[in-house]
BAZAKE-986362 format. One line per field, with one value per residue: residue number from 1; residue in one letter; chain; x, y, z of N, C-alpha, C in turn. Coordinates in nm, 4 decimals. Layout:
<pts>
seq: [NUM | ...]
type: [A | ...]
mol: [A | ...]
n.east: [X | ...]
n.north: [Y | ...]
n.up: [Z | ...]
ca.east: [X | ...]
ca.north: [Y | ...]
ca.up: [Z | ...]
c.east: [X | ...]
c.north: [Y | ...]
c.up: [Z | ...]
</pts>
This chain:
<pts>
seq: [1 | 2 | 3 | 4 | 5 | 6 | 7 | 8 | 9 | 10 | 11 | 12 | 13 | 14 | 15 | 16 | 17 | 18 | 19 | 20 | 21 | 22 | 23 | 24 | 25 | 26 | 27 | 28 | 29 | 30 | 31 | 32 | 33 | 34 | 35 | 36 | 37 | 38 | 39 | 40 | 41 | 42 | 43 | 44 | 45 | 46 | 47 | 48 | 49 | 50 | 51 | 52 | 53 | 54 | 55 | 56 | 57 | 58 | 59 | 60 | 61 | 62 | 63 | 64 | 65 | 66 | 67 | 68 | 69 | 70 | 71 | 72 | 73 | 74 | 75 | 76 | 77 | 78 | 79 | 80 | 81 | 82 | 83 | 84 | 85 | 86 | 87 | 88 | 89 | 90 | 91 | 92 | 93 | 94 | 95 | 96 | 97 | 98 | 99 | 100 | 101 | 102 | 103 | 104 | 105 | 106 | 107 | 108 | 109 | 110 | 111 | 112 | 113 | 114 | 115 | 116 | 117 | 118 | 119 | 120 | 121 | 122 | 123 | 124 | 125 | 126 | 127 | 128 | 129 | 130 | 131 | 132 | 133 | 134 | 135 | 136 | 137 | 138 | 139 | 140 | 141 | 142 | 143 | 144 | 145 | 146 | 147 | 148 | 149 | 150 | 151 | 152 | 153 | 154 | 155 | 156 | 157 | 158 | 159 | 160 | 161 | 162 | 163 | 164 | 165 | 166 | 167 | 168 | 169 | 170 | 171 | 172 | 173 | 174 | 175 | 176 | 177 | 178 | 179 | 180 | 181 | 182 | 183 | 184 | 185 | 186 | 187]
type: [X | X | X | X | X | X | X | X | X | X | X | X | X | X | X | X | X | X | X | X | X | X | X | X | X | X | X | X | X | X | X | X | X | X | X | X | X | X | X | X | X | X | X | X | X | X | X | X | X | X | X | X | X | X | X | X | X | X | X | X | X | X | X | X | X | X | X | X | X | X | X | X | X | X | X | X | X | X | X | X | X | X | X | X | X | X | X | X | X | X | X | X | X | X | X | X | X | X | X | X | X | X | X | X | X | X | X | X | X | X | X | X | X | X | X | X | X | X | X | X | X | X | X | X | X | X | X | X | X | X | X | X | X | X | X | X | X | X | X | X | X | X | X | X | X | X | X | X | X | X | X | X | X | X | X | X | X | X | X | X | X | X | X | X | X | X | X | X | X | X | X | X | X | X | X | X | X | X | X | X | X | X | X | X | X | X | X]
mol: [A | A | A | A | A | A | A | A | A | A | A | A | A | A | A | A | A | A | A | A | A | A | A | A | A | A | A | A | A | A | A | A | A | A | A | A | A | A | A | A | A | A | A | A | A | A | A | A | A | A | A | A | A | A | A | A | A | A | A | A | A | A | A | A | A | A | A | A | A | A | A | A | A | A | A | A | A | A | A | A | A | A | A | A | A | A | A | A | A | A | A | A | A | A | A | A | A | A | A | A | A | A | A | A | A | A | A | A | A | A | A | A | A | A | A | A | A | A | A | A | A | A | A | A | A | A | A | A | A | A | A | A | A | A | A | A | A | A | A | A | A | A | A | A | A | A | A | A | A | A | A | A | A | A | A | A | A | A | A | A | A | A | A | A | A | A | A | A | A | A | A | A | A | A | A | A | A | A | A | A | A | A | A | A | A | A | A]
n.east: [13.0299 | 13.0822 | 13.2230 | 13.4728 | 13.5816 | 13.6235 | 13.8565 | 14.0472 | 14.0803 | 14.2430 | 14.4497 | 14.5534 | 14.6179 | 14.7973 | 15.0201 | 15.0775 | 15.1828 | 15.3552 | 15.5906 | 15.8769 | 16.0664 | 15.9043 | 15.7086 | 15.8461 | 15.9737 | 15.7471 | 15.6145 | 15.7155 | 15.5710 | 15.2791 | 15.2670 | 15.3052 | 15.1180 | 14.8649 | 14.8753 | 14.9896 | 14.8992 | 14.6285 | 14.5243 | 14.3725 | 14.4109 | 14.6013 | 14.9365 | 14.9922 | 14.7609 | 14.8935 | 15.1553 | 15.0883 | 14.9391 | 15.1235 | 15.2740 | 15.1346 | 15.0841 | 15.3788 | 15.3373 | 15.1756 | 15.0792 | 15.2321 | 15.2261 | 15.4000 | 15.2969 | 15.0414 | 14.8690 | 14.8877 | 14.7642 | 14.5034 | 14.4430 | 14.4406 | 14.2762 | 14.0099 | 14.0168 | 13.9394 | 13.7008 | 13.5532 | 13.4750 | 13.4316 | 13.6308 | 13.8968 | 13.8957 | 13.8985 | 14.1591 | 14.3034 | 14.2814 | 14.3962 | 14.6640 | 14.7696 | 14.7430 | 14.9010 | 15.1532 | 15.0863 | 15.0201 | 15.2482 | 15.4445 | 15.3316 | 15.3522 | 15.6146 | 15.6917 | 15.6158 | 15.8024 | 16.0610 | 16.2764 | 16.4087 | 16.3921 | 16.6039 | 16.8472 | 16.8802 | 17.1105 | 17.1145 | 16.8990 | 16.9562 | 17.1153 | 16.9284 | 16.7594 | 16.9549 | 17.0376 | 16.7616 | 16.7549 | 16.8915 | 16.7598 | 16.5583 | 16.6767 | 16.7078 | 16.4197 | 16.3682 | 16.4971 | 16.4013 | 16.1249 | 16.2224 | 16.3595 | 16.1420 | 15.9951 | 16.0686 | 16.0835 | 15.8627 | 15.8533 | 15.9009 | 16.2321 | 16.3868 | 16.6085 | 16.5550 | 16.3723 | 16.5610 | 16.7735 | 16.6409 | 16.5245 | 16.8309 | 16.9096 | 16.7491 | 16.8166 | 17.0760 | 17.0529 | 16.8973 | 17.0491 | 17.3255 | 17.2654 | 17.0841 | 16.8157 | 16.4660 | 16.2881 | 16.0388 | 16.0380 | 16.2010 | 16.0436 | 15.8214 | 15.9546 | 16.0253 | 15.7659 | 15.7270 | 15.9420 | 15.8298 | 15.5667 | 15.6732 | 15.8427 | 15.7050 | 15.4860 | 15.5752 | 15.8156 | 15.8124 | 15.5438 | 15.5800 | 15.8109 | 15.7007 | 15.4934 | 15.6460 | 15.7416 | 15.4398 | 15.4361]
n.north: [2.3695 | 2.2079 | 2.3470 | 2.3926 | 2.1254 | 2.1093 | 2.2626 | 2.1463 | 1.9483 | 1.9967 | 2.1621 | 1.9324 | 1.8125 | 1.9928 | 1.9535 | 1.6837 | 1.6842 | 1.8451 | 1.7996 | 1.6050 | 1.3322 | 1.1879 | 1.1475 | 1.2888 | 1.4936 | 1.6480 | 1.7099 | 2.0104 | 2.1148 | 2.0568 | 2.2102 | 2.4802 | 2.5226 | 2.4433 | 2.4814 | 2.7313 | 2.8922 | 2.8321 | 2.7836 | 2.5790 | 2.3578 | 2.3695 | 2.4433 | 2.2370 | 2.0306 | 1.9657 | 1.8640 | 1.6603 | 1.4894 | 1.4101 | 1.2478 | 1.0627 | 0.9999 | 0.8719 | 0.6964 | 0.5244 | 0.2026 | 0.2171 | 0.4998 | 0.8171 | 1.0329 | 0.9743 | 0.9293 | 1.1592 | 1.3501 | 1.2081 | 1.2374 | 1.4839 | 1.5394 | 1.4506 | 1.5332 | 1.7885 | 1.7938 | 1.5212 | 1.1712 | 1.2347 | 1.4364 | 1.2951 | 1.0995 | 1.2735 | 1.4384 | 1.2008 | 1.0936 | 1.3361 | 1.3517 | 1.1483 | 1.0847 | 1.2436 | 1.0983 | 0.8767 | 0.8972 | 1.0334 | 0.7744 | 0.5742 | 0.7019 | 0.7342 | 0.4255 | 0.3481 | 0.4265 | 0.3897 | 0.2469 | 0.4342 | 0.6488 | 0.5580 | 0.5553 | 0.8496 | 1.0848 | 1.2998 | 1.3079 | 1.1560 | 1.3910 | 1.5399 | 1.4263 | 1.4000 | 1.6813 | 1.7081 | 1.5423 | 1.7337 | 1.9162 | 1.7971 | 1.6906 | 1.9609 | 2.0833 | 1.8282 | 1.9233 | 2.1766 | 2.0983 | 2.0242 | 2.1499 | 2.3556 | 2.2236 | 2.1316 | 2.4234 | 2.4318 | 2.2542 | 2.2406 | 2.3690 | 2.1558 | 1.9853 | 1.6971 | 1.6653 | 1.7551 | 1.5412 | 1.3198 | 1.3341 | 1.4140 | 1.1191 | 0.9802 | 1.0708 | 0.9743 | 0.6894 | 0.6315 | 0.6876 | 0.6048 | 0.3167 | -0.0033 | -0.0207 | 0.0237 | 0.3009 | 0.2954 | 0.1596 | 0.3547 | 0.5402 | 0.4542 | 0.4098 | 0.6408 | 0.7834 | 0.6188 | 0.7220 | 0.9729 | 1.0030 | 0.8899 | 1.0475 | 1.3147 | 1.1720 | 1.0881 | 1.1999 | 1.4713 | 1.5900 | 1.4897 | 1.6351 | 1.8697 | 1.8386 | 1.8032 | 2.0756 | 2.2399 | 2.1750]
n.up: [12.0138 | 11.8252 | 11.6328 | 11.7950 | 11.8127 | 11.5629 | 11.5108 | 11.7676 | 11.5965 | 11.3903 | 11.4647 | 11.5991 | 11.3564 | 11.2388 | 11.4373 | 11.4341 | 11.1264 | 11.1660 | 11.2758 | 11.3375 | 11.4175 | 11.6523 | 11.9285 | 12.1426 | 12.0753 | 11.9480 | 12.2054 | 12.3143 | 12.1062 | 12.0921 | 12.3511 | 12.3253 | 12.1914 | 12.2702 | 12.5480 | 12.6136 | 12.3203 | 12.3125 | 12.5527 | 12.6600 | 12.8065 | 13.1325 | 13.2440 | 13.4748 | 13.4228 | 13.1853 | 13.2490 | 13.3718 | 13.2196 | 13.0805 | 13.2001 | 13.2049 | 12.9566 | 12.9763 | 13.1121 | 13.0199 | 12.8179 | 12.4364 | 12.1492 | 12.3362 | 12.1354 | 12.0394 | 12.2884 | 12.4289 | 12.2722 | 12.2567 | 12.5683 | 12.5428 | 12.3881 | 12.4648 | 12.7333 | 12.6088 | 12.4382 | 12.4661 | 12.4133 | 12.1516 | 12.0744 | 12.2294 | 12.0069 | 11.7595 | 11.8149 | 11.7850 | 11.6055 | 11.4041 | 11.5058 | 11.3737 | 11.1227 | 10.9313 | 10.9744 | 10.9127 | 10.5979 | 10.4960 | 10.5841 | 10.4178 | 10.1218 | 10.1583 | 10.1823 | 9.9033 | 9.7328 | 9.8473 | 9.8570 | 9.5908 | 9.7613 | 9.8953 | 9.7409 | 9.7033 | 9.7680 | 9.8759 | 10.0137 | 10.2847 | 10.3437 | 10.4222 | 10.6080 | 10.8174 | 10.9012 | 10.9652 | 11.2185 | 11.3579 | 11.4500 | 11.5781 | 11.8252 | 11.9637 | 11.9706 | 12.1879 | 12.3455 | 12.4429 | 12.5088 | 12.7184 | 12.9084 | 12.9233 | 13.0636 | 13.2874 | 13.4163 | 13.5039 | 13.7186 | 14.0853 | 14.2358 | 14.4106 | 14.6407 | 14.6636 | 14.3818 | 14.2127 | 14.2641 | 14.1728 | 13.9662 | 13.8606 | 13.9056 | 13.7804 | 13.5026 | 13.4385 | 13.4729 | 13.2944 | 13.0483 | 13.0885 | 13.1006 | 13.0963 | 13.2045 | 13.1969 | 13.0969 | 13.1636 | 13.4154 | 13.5626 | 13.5580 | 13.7420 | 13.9689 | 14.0525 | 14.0693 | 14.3103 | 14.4866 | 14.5052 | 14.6286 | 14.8938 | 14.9542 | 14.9541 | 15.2054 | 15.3965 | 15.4354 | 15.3648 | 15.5294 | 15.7562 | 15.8365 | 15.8155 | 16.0082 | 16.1994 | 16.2539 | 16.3319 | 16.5533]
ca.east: [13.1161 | 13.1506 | 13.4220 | 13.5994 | 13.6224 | 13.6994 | 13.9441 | 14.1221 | 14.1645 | 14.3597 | 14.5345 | 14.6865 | 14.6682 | 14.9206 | 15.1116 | 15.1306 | 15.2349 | 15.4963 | 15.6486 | 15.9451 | 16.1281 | 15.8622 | 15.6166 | 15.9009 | 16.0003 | 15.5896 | 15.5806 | 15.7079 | 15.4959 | 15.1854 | 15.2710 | 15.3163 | 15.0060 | 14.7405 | 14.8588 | 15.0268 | 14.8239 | 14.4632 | 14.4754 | 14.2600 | 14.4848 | 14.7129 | 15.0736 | 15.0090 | 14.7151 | 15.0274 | 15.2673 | 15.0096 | 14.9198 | 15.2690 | 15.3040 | 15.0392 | 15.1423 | 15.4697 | 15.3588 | 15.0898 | 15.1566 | 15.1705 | 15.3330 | 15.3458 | 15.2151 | 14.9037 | 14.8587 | 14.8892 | 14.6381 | 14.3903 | 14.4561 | 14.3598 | 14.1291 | 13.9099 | 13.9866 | 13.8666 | 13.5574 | 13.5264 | 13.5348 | 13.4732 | 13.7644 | 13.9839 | 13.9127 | 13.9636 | 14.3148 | 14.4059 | 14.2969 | 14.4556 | 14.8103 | 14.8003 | 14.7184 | 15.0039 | 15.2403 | 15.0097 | 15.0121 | 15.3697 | 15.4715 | 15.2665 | 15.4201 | 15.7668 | 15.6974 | 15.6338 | 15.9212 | 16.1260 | 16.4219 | 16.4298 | 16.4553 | 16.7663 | 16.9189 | 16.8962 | 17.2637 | 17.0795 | 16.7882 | 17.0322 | 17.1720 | 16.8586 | 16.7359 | 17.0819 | 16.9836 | 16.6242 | 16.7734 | 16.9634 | 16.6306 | 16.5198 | 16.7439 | 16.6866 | 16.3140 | 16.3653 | 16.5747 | 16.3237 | 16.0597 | 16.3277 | 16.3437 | 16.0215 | 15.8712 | 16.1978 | 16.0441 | 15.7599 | 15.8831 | 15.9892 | 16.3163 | 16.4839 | 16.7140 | 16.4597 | 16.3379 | 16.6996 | 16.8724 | 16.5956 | 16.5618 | 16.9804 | 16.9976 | 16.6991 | 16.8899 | 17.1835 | 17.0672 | 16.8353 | 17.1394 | 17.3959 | 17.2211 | 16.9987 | 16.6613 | 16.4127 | 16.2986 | 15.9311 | 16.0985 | 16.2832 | 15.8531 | 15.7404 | 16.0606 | 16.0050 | 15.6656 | 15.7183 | 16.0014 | 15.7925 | 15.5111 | 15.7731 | 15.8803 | 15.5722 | 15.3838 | 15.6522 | 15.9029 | 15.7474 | 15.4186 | 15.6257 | 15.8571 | 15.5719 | 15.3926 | 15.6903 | 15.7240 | 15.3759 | 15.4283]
ca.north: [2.2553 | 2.1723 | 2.4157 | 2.3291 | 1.9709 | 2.1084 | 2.3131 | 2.0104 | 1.8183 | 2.0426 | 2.1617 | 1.8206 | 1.7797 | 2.0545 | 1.9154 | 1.5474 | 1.6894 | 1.9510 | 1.7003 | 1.5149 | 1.2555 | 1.1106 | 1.2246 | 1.3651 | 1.6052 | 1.7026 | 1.7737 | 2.1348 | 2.1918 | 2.0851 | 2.3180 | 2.5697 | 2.5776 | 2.3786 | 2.5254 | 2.8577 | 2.9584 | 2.8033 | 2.7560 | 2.4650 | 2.3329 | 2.4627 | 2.3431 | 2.1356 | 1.9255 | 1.9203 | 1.7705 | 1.5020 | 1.4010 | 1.3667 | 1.1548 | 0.9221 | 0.8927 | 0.7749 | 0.5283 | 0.3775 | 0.1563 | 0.3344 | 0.6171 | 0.9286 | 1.1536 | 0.9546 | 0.9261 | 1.2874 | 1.3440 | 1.1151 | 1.2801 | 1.6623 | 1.5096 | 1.4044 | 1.6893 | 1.9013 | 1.6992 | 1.3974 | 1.0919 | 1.2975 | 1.5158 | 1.2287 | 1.0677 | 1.3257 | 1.4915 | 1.1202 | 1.0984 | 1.4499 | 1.3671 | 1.0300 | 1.1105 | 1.3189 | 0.9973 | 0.7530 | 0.9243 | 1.0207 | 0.6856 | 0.5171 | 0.7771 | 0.6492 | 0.3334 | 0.3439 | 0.4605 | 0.3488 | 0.1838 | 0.5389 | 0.7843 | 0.5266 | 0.5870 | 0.9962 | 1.1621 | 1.4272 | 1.2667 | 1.1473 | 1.4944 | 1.6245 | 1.3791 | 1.4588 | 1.8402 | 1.7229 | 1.4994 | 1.7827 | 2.0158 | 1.7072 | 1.7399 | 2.1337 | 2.0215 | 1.7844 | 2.0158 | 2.2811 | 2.0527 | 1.9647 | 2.3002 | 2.3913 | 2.1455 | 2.1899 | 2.5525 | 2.4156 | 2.1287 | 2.2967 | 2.3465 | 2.1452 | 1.8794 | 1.5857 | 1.7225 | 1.7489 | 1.4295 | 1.2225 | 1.3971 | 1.3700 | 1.0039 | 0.9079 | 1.0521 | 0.8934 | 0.5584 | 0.5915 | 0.7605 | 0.4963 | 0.1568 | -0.0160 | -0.0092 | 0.0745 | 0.4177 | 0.3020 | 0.1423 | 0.4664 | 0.6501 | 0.4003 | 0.4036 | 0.8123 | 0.8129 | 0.5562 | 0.8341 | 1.1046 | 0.9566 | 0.8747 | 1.1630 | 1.3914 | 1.1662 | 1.0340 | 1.3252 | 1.5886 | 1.5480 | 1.4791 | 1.7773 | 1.9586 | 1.8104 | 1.8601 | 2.2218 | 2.3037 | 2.1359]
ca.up: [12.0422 | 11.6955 | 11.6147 | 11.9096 | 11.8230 | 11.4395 | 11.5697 | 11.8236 | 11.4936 | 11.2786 | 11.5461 | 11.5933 | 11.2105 | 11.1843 | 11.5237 | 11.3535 | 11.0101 | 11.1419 | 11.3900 | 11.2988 | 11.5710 | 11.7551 | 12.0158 | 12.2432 | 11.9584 | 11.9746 | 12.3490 | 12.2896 | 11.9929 | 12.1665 | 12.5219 | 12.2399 | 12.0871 | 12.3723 | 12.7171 | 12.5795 | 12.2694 | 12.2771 | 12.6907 | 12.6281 | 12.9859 | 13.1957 | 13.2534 | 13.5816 | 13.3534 | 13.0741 | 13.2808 | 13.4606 | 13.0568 | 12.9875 | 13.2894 | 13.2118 | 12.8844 | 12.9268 | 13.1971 | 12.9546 | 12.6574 | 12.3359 | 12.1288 | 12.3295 | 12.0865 | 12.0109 | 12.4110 | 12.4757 | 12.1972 | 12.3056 | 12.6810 | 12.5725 | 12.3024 | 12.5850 | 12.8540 | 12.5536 | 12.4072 | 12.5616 | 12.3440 | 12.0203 | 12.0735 | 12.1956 | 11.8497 | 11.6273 | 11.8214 | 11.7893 | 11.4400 | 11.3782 | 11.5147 | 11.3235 | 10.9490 | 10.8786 | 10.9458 | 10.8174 | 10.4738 | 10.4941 | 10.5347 | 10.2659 | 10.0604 | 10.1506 | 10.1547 | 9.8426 | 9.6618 | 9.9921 | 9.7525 | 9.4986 | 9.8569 | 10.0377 | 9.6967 | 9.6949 | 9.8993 | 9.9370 | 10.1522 | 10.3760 | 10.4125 | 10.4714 | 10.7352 | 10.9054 | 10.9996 | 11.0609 | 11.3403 | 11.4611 | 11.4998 | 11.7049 | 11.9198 | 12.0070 | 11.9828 | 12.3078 | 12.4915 | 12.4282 | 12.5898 | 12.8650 | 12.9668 | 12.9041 | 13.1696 | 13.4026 | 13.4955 | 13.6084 | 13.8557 | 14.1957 | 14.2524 | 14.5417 | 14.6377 | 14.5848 | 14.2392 | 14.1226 | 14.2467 | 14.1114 | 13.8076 | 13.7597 | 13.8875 | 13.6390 | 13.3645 | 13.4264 | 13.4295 | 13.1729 | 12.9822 | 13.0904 | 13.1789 | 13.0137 | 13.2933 | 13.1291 | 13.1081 | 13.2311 | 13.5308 | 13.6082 | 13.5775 | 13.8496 | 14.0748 | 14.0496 | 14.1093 | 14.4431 | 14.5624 | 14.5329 | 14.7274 | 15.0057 | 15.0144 | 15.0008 | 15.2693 | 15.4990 | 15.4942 | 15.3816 | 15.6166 | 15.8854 | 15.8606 | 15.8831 | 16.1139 | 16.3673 | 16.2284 | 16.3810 | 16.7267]
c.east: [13.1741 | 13.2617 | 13.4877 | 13.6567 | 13.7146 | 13.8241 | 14.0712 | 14.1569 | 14.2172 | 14.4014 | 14.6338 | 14.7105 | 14.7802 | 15.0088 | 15.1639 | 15.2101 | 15.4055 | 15.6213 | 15.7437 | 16.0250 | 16.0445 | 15.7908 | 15.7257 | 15.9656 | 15.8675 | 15.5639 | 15.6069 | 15.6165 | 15.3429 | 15.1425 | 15.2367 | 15.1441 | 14.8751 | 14.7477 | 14.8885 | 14.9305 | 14.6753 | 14.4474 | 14.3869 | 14.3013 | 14.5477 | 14.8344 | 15.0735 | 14.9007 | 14.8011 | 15.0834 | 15.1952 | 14.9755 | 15.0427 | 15.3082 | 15.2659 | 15.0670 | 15.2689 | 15.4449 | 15.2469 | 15.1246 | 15.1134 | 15.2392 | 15.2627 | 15.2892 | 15.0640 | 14.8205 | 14.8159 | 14.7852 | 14.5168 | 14.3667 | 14.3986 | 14.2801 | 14.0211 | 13.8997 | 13.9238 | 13.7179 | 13.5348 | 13.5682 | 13.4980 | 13.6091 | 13.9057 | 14.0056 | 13.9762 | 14.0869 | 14.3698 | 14.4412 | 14.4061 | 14.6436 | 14.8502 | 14.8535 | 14.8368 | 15.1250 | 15.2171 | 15.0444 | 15.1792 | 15.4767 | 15.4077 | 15.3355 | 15.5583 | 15.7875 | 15.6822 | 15.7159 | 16.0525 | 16.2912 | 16.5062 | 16.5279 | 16.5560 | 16.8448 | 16.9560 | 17.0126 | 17.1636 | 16.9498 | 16.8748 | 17.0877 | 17.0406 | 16.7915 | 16.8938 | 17.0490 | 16.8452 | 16.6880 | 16.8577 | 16.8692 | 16.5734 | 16.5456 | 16.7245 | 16.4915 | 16.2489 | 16.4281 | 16.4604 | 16.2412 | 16.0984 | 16.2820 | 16.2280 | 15.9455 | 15.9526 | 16.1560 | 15.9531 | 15.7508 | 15.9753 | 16.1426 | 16.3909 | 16.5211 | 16.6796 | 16.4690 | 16.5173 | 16.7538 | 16.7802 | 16.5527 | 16.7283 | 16.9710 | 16.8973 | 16.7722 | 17.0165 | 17.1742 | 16.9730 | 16.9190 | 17.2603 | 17.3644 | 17.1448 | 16.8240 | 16.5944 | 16.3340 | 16.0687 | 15.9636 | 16.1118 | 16.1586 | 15.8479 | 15.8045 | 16.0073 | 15.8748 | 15.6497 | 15.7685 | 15.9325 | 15.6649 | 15.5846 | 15.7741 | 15.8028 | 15.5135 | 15.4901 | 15.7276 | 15.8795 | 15.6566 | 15.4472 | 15.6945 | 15.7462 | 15.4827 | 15.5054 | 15.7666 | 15.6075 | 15.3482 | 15.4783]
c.north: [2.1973 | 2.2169 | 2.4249 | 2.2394 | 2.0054 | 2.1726 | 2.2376 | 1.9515 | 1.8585 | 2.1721 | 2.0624 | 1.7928 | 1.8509 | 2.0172 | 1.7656 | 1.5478 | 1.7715 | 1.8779 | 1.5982 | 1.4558 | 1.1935 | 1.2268 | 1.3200 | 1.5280 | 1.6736 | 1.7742 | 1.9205 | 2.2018 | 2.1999 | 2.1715 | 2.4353 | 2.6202 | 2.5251 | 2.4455 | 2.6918 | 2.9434 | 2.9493 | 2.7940 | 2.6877 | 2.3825 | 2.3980 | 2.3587 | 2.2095 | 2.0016 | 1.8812 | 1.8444 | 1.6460 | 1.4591 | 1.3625 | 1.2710 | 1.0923 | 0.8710 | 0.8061 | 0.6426 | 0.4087 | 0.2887 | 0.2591 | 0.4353 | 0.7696 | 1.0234 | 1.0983 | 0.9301 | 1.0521 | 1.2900 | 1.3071 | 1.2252 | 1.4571 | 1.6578 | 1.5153 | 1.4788 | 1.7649 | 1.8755 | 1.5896 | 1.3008 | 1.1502 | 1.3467 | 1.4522 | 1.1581 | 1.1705 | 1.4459 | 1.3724 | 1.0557 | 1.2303 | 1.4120 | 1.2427 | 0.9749 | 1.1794 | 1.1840 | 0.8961 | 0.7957 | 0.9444 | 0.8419 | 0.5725 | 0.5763 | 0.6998 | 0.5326 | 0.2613 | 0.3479 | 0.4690 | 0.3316 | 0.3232 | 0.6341 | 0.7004 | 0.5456 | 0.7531 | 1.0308 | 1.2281 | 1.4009 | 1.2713 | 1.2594 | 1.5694 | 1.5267 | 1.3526 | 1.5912 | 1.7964 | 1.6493 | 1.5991 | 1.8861 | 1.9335 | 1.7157 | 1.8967 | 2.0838 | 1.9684 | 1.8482 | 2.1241 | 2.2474 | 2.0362 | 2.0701 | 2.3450 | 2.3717 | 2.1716 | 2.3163 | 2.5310 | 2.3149 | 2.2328 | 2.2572 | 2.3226 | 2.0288 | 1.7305 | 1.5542 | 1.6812 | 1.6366 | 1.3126 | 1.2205 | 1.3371 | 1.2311 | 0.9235 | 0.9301 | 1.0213 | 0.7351 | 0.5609 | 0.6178 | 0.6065 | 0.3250 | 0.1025 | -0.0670 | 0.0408 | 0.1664 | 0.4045 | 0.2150 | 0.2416 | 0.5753 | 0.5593 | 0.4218 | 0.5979 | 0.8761 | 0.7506 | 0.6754 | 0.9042 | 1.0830 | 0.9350 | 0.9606 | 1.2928 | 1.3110 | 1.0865 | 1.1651 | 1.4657 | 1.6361 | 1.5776 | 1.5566 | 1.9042 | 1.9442 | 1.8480 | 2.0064 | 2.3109 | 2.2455 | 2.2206]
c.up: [11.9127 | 11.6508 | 11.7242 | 11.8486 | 11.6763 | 11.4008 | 11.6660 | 11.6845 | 11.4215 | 11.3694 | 11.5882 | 11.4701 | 11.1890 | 11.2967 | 11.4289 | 11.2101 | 10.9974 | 11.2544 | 11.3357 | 11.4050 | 11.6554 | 11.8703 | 12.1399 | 12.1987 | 11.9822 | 12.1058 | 12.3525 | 12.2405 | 12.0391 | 12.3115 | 12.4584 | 12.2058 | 12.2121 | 12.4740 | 12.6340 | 12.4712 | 12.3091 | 12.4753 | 12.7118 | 12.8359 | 13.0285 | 13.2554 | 13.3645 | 13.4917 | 13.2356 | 13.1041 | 13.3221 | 13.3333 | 13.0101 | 13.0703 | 13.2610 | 13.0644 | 12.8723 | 13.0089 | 13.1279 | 12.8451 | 12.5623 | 12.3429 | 12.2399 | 12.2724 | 12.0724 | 12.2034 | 12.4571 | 12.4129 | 12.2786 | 12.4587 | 12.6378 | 12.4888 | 12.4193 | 12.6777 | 12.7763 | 12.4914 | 12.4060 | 12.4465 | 12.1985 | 11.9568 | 12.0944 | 12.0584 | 11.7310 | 11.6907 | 11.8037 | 11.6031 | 11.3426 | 11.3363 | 11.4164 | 11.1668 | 10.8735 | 10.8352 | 10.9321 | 10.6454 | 10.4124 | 10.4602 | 10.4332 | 10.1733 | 10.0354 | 10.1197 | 9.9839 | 9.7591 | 9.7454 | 9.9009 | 9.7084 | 9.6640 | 9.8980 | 9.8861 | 9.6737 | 9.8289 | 9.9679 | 10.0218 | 10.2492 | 10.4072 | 10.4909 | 10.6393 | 10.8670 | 10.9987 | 11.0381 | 11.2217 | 11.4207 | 11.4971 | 11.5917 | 11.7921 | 11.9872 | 12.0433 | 12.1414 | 12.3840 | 12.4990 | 12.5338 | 12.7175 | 12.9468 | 13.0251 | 13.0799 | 13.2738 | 13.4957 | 13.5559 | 13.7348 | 14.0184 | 14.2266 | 14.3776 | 14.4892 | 14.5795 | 14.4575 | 14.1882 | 14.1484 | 14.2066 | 13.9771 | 13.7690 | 13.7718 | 13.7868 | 13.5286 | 13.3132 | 13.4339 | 13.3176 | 13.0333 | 12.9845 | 13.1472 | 13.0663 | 13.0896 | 13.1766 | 13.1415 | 13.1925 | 13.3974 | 13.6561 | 13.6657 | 13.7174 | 13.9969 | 14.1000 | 14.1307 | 14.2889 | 14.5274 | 14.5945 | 14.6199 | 14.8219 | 15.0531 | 15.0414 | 15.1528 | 15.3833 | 15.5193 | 15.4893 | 15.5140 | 15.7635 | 15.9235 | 15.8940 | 16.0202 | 16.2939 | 16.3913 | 16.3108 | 16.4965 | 16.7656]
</pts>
């Protein structure tokens, strides 16, 4: 169990260090390496951790963490994947912060955090995708998928609003219409 746990924490040490953009940028990198390489879960416990973190307070990446810390060694393992993903941009920014003034005067930072934000971008579509293959594809699924990301895209609701409203639908519609299509399917 020990090298499990020592294994969980520099596993997220190198997710938290190679991770730039924010925990939604991460969601790839961790499917990548937790469900796909190490099979520590499997995609349906992926997506229900990615659910719960966005509906709890708190950054998704240290959420997720914490969430396969703990599926993988309980509260050891949530500590040190949450310590893992954390340290990279704890130290990082101390770093910066330090000499914060020197890097907003360097061009060439600013060019470079230009292309990193455009690997971000590819990053979250990656994840988009990613999780997209695993949600069944019907009419439901898709028009509450598009009309969340059109108001969370053009409105200003707020995008944990848009989780709860989602989650009500899909209860609805699993246990009222679903249920009931069925149920007068096998009369």
């Amino acid at each position: 169990m020990k090298n499990k746990l020592l294994d969980l924490f520099w596993t997220y040490l190198k997710i938290g260090a190679f991770t730039f953009g924010g925990g939604y940028a991460m969601i790839s990198l961790v499917q990548a390496e937790i469900v796909d390489r190490k099979k520590w879960i499997d995609q349906t416990q992926f997506l229900n951790m990615i659910a719960i973190s966005q509906a709890t307070p708190g950054v998704i990446a240290i959420n997720t963490a914490t969430f396969v810390g703990y599926e993988i060694g309980g509260f050891w393992g949530s500590l040190l994947a949450t310590l893992g993903v954390t340290i990279p941009s704890f130290v990082v920014i101390a770093i910066i912060s330090t000499f914060l003034t020197y890097f907003l005067s360097l061009e060439w930072i600013a060019y470079a955090f230009n292309g990193i934000r455009a690997g971000i971008i590819v990053l979250i579509f990656d994840a988009v995708i990613k999780m997209r293959r695993s949600v069944s594809p019907n009419a439901f699924n898709f028009i509450v998928g598009a009309a969340a990301f059109l108001l969370a895209t053009f409105t200003d609701i707020s995008v944990v609003i848009l989780i709860l409203i989602g989650g009500v639908l899909g209860i609805i519609w699993q246990v009222y219409i679903v249920k009931a299509y069925e149920g007068e399917k096998n009369e």
